[in-house]
C-alpha positions, 0 to 999 in steps of 0.5 A: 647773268640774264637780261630781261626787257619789262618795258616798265616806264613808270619811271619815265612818266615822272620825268621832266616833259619834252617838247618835241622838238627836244624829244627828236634832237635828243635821239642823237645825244650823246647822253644814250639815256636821254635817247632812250627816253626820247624815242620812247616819249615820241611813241607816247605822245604819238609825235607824227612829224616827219623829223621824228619818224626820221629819227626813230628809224635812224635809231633803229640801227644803234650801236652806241647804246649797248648793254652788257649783254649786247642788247640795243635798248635804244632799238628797242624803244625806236621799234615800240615807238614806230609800230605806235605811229602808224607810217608804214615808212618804218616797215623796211627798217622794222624787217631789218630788225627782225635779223638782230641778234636782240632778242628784244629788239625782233620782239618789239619790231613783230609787234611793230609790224603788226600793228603797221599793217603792210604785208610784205613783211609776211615772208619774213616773219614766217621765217621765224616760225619755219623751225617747228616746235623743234626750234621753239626752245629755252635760250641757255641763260635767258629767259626766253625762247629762241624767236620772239613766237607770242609776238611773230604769230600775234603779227601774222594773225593781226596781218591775216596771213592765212598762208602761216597757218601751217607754221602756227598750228604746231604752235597750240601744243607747245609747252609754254601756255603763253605761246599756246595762247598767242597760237590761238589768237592767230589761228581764230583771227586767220580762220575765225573758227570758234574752237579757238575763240573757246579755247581762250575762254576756257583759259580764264578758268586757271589757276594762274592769275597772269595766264588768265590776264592773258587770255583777256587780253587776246580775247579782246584783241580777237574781238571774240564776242561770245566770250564777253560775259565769261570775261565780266565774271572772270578771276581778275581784276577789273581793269583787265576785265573792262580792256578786254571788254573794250577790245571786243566793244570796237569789234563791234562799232561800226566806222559808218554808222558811228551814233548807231549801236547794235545789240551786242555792243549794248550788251558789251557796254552793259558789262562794262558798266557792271564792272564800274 
């Protein structure tokens, strides 16, 4: 029996709406679905309350909602959620998380912690990638590899935690292209060397569909400007297309100069507007 974490909501999203203050109150039910569905809608919605961030961190040591498996789905969601509200509050519980025996659950916190930014959390995850490429093998009967590496090295890339590049490097030949990708993505945000930024590009000219959706999104999330009109002429659909685009458009926008646009996110916008 294999158990797998595809995070598809589209069930949720046409279910009842909340308030929120049913939203946090529901983290505690005795109903775990109506938990589940909770600490998922409070990342949605983007719920910064004190209360619920409160919640959310007391749900990311569950033990109520358990799969056969021995997954925490609950955790799982509570750990989504934080790294979409921004408090950096969550960044010890988010740590702890990363010693779960879920899988999933060191998935979404990598991804989390990224996303908040802190960097004490560093050490730890360059923990997880200490075993080499010698660890970074199939788990028997899951379908995954030992650590959660495509979000542990996107977080270390996100982070700019140049101290990991030695773990990460190893991580451009492994047999898994999606884990050769996230290598990528690190490596050219920690050393913002080209040859990085054209391996992803290169990677849009596969035979694989959803390796070349991947591509685009980490060329989007690196902002790698040179790639937008491979991108635009890519094999994909234009939705992916037009995210990447974004991606690489915020790159460019400057905070300070917010009515001012430069050539190159004229350019980007020009492609985006092709793709309409």
């Amino acid at each position: 029996m294999q158990e797998s974490d595809p995070e598809n909501f589209g069930e949720m999203e046409n279910s009842p709406s909340l308030t929120i203050a049913q939203a946090i109150a529901n983290l505690s039910h005795e109903d775990t679905s109506l938990r589940y569905y909770a600490a998922w809608w409070l990342g949605k919605f983007q719920v910064r309350e004190a209360a619920a961030i409160e919640a959310l961190i007391a749900a990311l040591e569950d033990e109520a909602d358990r799969t056969e498996l021995g997954g925490y789905p609950l955790r799982r969601n509570a750990a989504r959620a934080l790294g979409k509200l921004g408090d950096v509050r969550a960044v010890p519980g988010l740590i702890k998380c990363l010693d779960c025996s879920d899988f999933y659950v060191r998935e979404a916190a990598a991804q989390s912690l990224g996303k908040l930014g802190n960097p004490i959390c560093i050490p730890v995850l360059e923990q997880l990638l200490s075993g080499g490429l010698a660890a970074a093998v199939p788990v028997p009967g899951r379908p995954h590899l030992a650590e959660p590496y495509e979000a542990v090295m996107e977080a270390l890339g996100a982070l700019g935690a140049k101290t990991a590049i030695p773990l990460i490097q190893p991580f451009l030949e492994h047999s898994v292209a999606r884990v050769q990708y996230s290598a990528t993505r690190a490596m050219y945000q920690l050393t913002q060397d080209p040859i990085y930024g054209e391996r992803l590009v290169q990677a849009l000219s596969g035979k694989d569909i959803q390796l070349r959706r991947v591509a685009l999104s980490d060329l989007g999330a690196i902002g790698y400007l040179p790639a937008a009109e491979a991108i635009a002429s890519s094999a994909t659909e234009n939705s992916f297309k037009l995210i990447a685009l974004k991606g690489i458009l915020e790159h460019q926008l400057n905070p300070e100069k917010a009515h001012s646009l430069n050539d190159a996110a004229i350019r980007v916008m020009t492609l985006m507007d092709s793709l309409l």
